[in-house]
N, C-alpha and C positions, 0 to 999 in steps of 0.2 A: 504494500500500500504506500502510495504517497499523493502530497497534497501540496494543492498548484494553489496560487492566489492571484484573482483575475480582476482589474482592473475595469474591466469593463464586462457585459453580460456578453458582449458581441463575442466574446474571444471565446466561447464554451458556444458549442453550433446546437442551433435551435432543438434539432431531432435526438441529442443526447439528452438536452435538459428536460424537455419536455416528456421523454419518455421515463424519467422516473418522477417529474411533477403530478402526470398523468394529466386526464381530462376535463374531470370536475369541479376542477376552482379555476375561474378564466382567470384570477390577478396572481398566480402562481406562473403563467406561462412565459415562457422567453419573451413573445411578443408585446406582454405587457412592462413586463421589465425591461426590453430594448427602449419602446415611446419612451416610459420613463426616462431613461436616461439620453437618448440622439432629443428629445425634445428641450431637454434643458431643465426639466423638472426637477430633474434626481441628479445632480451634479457636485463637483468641487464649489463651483460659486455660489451652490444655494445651501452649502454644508454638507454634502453626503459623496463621500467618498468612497466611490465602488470597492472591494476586498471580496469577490464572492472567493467561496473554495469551492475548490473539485476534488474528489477521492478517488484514486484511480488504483486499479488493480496492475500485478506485474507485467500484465499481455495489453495494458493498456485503457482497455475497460472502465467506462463509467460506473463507478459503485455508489459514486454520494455523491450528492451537491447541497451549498448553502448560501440561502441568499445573507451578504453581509455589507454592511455598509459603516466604514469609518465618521463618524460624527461630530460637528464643530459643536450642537446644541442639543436640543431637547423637542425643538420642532417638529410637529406633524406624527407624532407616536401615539398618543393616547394614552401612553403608560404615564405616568408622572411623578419624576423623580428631583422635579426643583429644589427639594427642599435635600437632598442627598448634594446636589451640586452644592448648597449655598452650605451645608456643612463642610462641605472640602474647603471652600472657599476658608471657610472660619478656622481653619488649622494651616491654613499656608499651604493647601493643596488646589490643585490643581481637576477638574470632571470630567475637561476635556480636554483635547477627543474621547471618545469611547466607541466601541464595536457594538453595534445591533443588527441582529439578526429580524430583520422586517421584511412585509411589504410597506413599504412607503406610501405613505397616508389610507393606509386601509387597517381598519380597526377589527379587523375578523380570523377569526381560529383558524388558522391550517397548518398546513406542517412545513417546518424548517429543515428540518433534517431529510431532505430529499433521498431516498434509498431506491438501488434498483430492489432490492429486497427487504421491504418494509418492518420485518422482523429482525434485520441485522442493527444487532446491540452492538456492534465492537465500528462497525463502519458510523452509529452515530454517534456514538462516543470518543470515536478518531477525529467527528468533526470538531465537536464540543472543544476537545484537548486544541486542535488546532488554533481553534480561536483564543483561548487562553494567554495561547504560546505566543501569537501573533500581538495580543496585547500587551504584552510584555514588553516586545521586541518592537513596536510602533509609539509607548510613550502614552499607551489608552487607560485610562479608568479602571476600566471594568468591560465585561460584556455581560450584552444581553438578549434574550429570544422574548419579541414582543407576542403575544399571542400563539402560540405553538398549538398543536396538536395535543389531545389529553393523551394519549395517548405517546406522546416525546416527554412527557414530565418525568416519567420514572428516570429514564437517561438522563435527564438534566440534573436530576436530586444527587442521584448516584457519580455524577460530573461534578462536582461540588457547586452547583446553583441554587441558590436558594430562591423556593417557589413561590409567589405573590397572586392571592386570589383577588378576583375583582368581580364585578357585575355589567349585565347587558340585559336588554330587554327585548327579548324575541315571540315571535309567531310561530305557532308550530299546528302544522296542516291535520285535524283528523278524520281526514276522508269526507270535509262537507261537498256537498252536492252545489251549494250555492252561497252568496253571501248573507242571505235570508237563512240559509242554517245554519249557518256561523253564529249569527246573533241567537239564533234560537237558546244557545244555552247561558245567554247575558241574563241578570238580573232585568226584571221589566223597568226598571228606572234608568240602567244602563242601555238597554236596547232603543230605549226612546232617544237618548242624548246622541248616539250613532245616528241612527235615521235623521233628526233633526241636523244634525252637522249637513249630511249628505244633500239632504232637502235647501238647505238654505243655501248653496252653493251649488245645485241645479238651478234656484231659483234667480239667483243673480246672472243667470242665462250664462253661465263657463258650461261648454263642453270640454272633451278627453279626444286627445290622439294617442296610441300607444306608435314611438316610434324606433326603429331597430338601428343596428349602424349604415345597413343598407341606403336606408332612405335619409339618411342624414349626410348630406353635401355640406362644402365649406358653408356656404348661405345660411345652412340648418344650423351648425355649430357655431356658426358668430351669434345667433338670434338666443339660444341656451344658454350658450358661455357670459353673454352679455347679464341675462336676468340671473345668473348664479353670481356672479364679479357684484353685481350690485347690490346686494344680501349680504356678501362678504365684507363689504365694503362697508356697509351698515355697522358690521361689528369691529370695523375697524383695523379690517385685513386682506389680503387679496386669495383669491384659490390655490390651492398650494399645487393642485396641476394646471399646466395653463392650457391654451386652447390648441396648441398643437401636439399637444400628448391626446386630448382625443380624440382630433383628424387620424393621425396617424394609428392610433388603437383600434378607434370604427374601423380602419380600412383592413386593417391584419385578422381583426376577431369580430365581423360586423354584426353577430349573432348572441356575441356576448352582452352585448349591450342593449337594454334598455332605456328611453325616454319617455315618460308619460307627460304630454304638453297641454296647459291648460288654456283653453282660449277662448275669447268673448267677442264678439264682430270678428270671428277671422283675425282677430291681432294675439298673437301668444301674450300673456299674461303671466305665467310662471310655467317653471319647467322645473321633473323630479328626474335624478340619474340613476340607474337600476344597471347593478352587474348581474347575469345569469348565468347560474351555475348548472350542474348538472340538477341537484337537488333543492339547490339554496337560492334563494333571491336577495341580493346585496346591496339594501338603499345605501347611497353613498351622498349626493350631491342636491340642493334645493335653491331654488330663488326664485323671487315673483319682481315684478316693478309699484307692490304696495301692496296693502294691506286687504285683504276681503275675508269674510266672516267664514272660518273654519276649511280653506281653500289647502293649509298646508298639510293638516289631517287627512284630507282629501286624499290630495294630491301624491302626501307622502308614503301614507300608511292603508289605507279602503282602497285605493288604484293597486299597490303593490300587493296586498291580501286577494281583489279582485281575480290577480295575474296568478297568481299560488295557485289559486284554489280550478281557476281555466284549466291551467299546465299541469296541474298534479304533480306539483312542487312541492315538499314533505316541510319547507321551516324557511322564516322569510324573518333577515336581519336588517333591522334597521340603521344600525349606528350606534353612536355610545351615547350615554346616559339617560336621562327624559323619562322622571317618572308618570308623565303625561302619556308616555305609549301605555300604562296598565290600563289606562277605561277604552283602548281601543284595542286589548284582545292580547296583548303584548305580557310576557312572564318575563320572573325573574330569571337569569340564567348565568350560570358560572364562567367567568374567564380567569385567563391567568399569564404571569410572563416569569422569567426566571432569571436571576438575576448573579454574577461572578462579579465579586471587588476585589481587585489587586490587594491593595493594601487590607492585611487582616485583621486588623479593627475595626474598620467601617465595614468589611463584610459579616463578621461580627454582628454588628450594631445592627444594618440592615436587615439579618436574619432575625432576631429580635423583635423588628419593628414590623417586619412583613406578617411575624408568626401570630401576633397582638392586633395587627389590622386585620387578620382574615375572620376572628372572633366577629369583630364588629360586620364587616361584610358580611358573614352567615347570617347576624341578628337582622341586618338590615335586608337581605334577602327575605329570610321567612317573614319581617313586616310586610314588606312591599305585596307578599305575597298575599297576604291576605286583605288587599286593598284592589284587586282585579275585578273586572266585571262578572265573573262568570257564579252563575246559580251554585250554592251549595247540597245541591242536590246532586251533583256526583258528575252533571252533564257539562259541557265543556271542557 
């Protein structure tokens, strides 16, 4: 075995990576990780500096891959470890860089530890060490696997990473017929406040396009990118992909993608980004040019369950946090990321502090959970 470190995703050819990514998580694939980076999104100038590994066997052979990325900040992970940085600070140390193992701006579970054989412990624990080593030898922090696979946890614990639980709030499909029996197992006070959202947002005359990457030309993607930029902007930030990471993603995976566009006279009004998986529906992206009564609900979350429930798509992710997704059908659900400090005091410390936060995360899971719409009568 040995292990290559590649600069760029280009340099590892699409039909090796892909074939142990596989075909079910479209932001896993070379091609989404290529746009990333030929687009400018995922770059040294915007802080991320490519480091993937390869694990190749003696005849040459792809055994492992790992998406990794050299880090100037804390941007666009969803994990959150400012206050780990501002501790380094407050000792005369140093956070960054540090090594993460991501996709890049996508807040959802899949596996890091790319294996031609998904059971091989020693090929994902040759990654793990790799990274370590490489931190060491580049002057990093720490690493880390944001979201991983339940499933890659064991190999991480046993890797000396210490495991960090966290929360999301997901859909998960069971077999309705329709969106009329989805609600069926809401509470009658909850099923009215759905209907009523839906009603009042037909009634301001918006209809729905559902559209694919096919049908979306540069024209399409200025008109999206534009109502998402201004949203963002709102909050007083720009999209962390820009508009030629979707050009270029639509046209390599046009199927992976969904748009639901919302429109009033023929003029788009908001527009919601949807990744499609094999199984999973991936809300990722939102933005309207103002305000309309219950349009983002809409838009984000009853459009995207709508699609589930058509395609016979088993669990539909919305994004991180928003205890506003439980009255719309949305549970609690586990995530996690794992985390290696150089220095063995603060990994230490961190372990500590992860072990003491996932008490509260459990507590605050089973509240939230008992704050859902659904009948306690067993149904939903």
């Amino acid at each position: 075995m040995r292990v290559s470190i590649h600069e760029s995703i280009a340099e590892i050819p699409p039909a090796e990576w892909d074939r142990l990514a596989g075909e079910g998580i479209p932001f896993l694939k070379h091609a989404f990780l290529l746009a990333a980076e030929n687009s400018g999104s995922v770059s040294p100038a915007m802080g991320w500096h490519p480091q993937h590994l390869a694990l190749r066997r003696e005849d040459g052979a792809l055994a492992a891959v790992m998406p990794l990325y050299r880090k100037d900040h804390s941007w666009g992970e969803f994990v959150f470890d400012w206050a780990w940085a501002s501790a380094y600070r407050r000792a005369g140390l140093e956070y960054y860089p540090k090594l993460v193992s991501a996709v890049p701006f996508t807040p959802a579970s899949c596996p890091k530890l790319l294996r031609a054989d998904p059971r091989d412990e020693a090929a994902g624990a040759a990654l793990l060490a790799a990274a370590r080593t490489l931190a060491g030898e580049t002057g990093c922090s720490s690493a880390h696997l944001l979201f991983p696979a339940d499933a890659e946890l064991a190999t991480a614990e046993r890797s000396g990473f210490r495991l960090r639980k966290d929360c999301q709030f997901h859909w998960h499909n069971r077999g309705y017929s329709g969106f009329e029996d989805f609600l069926a197992g809401f509470s009658s006070a909850k099923r009215k406040k759905a209907r009523r959202d839906r009603r009042r947002v037909a009634e301001a005359g918006i209809r729905f396009r559902r559209l694919t990457g096919r049908e979306l030309d540069a024209s399409g993607w200025r008109v999206v990118y534009d109502l998402i930029s201004r949203t963002f902007a709102e909050r007083g930030s720009l999209p962390y992909f820009n508009r030629e990471f979707f050009a270029q993603w639509s046209a390599a995976a046009p199927d992976d993608i969904l748009v639901v566009q919302a429109e009033r006279d023929a003029a788009a009004v908001a527009a919601a980004v949807f990744f499609v998986g094999r199984d999973t529906l991936y809300g990722r992206y939102w933005g309207s040019d103002g305000h309309y009564d219950a349009l983002h609900f809409e838009t984000c979350y009853y459009q995207g369950i709508d699609y589930c429930i058509e395609h016979g798509l088993g669990r539909f992710e919305p994004g991180t946090q928003g205890e506003h997704k439980l009255s719309r059908g949305f549970v609690p659900s586990a995530t996690f990321s794992a985390h290696w400090l150089l220095q063995p005091e603060f990994h230490a410390a961190v372990g500590d502090y992860v072990a003491t936060e996932a008490g509260h995360v459990e507590r605050y899971m089973d509240e939230a959970a008992r704050h859902g719409p659904y009948r306690r009568d067993g149904n939903g």
